[in-house]
C-alpha positions in Angstrom: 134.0 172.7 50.5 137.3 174.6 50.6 138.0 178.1 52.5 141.6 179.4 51.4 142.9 182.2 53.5 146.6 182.9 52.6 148.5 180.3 54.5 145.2 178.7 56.4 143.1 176.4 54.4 139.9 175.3 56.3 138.2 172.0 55.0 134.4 172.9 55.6 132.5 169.5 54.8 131.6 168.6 58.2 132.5 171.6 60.9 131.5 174.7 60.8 133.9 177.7 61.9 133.2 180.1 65.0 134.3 183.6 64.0 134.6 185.7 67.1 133.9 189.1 66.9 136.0 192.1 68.4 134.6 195.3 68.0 137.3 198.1 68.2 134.9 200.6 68.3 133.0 203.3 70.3 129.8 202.5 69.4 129.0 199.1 67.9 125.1 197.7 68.6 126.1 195.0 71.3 129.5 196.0 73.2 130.1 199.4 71.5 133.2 201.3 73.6 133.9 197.8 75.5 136.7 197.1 73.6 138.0 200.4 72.7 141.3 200.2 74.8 143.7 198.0 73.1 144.4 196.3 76.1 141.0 195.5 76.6 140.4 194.4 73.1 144.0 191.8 73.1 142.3 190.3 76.2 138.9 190.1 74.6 141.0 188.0 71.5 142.6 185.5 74.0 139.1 185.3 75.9 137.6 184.1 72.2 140.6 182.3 71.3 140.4 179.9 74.5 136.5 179.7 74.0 137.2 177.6 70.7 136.7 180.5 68.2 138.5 179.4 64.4 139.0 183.2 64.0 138.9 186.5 65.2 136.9 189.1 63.2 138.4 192.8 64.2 136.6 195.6 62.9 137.6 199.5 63.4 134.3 200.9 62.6 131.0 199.9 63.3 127.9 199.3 60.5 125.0 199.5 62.9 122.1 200.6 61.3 122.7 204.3 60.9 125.9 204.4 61.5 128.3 206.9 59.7 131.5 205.9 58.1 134.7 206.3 60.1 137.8 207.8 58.1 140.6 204.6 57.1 142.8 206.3 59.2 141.2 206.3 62.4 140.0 202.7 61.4 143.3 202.0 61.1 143.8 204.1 64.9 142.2 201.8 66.3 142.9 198.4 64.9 146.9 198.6 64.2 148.1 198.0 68.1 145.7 195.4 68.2 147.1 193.1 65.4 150.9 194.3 66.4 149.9 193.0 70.0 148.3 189.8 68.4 150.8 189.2 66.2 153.3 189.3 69.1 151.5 186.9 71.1 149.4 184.4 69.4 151.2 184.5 65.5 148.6 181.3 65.4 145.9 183.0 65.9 143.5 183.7 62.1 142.3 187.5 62.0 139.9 188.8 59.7 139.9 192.8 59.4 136.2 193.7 58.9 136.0 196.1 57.0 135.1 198.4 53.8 138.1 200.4 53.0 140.7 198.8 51.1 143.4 201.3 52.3 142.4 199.6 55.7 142.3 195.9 54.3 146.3 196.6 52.9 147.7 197.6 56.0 145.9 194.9 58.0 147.1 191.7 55.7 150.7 193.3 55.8 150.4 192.5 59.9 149.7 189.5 59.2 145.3 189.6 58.6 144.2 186.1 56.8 140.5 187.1 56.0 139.1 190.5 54.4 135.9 190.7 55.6 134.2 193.3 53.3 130.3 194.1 54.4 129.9 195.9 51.1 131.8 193.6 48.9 134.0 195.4 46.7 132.4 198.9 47.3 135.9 200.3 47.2 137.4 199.7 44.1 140.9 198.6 45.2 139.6 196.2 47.4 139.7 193.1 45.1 143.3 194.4 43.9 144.5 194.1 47.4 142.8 190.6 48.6 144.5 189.1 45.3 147.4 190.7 46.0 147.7 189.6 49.2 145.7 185.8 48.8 143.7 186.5 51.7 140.5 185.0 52.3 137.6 187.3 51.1 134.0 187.7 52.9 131.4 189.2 50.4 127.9 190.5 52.1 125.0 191.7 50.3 123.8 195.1 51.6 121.9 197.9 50.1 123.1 201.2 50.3 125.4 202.2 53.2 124.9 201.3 57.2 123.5 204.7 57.4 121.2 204.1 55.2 120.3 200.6 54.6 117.1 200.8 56.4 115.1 202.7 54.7 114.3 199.8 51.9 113.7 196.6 53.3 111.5 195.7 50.6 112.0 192.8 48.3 110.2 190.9 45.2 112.1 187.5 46.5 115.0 188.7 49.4 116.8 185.4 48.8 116.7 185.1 44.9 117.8 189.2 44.8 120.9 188.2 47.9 122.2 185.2 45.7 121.8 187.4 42.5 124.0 189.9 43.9 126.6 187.9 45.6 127.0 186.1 42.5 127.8 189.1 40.8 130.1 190.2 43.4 132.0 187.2 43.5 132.4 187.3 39.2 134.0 191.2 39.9 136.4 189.7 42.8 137.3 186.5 40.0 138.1 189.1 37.7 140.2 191.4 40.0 141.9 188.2 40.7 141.0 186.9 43.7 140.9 182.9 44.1 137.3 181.7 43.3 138.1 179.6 46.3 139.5 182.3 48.5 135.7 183.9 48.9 132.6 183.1 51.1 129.5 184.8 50.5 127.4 186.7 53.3 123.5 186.9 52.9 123.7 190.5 55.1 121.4 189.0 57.8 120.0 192.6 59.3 121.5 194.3 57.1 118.6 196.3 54.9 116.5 193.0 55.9 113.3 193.3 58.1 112.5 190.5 60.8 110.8 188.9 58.1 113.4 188.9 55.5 116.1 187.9 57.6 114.2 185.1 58.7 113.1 184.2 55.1 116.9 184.3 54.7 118.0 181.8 57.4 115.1 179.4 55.8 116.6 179.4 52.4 120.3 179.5 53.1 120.4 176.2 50.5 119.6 178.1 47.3 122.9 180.8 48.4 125.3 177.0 49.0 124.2 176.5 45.6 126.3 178.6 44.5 129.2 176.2 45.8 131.0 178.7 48.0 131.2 178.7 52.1 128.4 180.6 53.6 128.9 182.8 56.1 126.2 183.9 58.6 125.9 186.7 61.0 122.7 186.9 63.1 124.5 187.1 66.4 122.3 189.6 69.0 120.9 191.5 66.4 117.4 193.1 66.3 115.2 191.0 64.3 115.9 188.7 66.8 113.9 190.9 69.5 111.6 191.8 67.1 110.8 188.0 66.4 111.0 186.9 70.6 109.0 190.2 71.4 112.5 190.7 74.0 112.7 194.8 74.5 116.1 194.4 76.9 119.9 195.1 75.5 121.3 192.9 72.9 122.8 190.8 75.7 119.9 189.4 76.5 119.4 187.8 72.9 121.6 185.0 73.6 119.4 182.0 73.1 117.8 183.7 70.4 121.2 184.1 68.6 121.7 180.9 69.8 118.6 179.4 68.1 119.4 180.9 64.7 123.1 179.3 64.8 121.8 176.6 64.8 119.1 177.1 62.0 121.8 178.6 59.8 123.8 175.4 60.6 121.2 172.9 59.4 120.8 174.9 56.6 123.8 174.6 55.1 126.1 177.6 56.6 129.9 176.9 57.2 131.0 180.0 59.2 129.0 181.5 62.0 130.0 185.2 63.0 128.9 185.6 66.6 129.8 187.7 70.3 129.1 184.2 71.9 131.6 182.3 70.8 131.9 179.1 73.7 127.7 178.6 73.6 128.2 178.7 69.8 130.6 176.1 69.6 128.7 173.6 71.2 125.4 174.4 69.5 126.9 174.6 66.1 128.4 170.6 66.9 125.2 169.7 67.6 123.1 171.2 64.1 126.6 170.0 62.0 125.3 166.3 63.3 122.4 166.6 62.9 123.0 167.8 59.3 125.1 164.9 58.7 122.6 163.0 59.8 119.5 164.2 57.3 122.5 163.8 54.1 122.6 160.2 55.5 118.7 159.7 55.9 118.8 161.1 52.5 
């Protein structure tokens, strides 16, 4: 299993990758305004980079549920003297740019951005154009509607069968923008226009999205359905061992990039599940 990402390939057979996540935001679920200062958020990337994360995930505007969309330009505010300050000090370092707008995505991979992490996978129609252009890696999540709106329909026939149906469309309309087939890694949207139950449903059957022979990329890190499944009512930084807990379900299940805020804890618990996944192929 092969992740291309510009000049980085990552062989995924055995090890997952940690994707640390720096919100440059106001108002993000778990650490909105924390990292708003650039200062704050360059220190936050060395703090993940030193924990073991394989790559930073920046993102300019947060997709909460609820949350409105922020303008390119003040996405692009906020993110640019982050990567120039990156860029300056750890040129090693592997950045994704989350985001939707591909105005944002082009002036991210021209600082240097490996990894276009789009949450509504090709919503914007330049976006493929732009990850071909640039052969950066390409992150395609399922998602109905907008943040803003996403939970209003949680409601599905079969969530996994209707999440691979979609991605796999998605990833045909990235092929055909040009994007390297094995540039992409698909996203099953965990929270996003998901109840508890769906989300769960979705960690349980993270084999039939594999199937479709890209890297999987999961996200379940401090969000709600967590609470909602532990019965927790505190902040999302108290969900820890429940985000914990679903790394490593994700991991057994076949996922080869974990998104998370926790990056050190993650590391170790994702070595453990990899193992122990080796282990059932081996039984098997």
């Amino acid at each position: 299993m092969i992740w291309r990402c510009r000049d980085v390939t990552y062989d995924l057979a055995d090890r997952p990758l940690v994707m640390g996540i720096v919100n440059v935001t106001p108002d993000s679920f778990s650490d909105g305004g924390r990292y708003l200062d650039p200062g704050a958020a360059l220190a936050r990337c060395h703090e993940l980079l030193s924990e073991g994360a394989d790559v930073l995930d920046l993102g300019g505007e947060s997709t909460r549920p609820g949350s409105p969309d922020v303008p390119a330009d003040e996405q692009w505010r906020r993110l640019e003297p982050v990567l120039q300050a990156l860029r300056a000090s750890r040129p090693d370092a592997v950045v994704s740019v989350d985001t939707r707008s591909a105005e944002v995505a082009r002036r991210a991979v021209a600082l240097g951005a490996k990894v276009v992490n789009d949450v509504s996978a090709l919503s914007d129609p330049g976006m493929g154009e732009v990850v071909a252009g640039a052969g950066a890696g390409l992150v395609l999540m399922h998602m109905r509607g907008t943040p803003e709106t996403m939970q209003q329909d949680t409601v599905y026939d079969d969530v996994s069968a209707e999440v691979t149906a979609f991605l796999r469309t998605r990833m045909a309309r990235a092929v055909a923008a040009g994007v390297a087939r094995e540039a992409i890694a698909l996203d099953p949207g965990i929270g996003f226009g998901k109840s508890a139950a769906g989300s769960l449903e979705l960690l349980a059957r993270l084999p039939e999205l594999a199937a479709l022979d890209r890297p999987v990329l999961v996200g379940a890190s401090r969000k709600s359905f967590l609470a909602r499944l532990t019965g927790d009512d505190g902040p999302p930084q108290d969900r820890i061992a429940a985000s914990l807990a679903a790394a490593s379900i994700a991991v057994f299940e076949g996922a080869h990039v974990l998104r998370v805020h926790d990056v050190a804890a993650t590391v170790r618990v994702a070595r453990i599940a990899a193992a122990a996944r080796r282990a059932r192929r081996t039984i098997a």
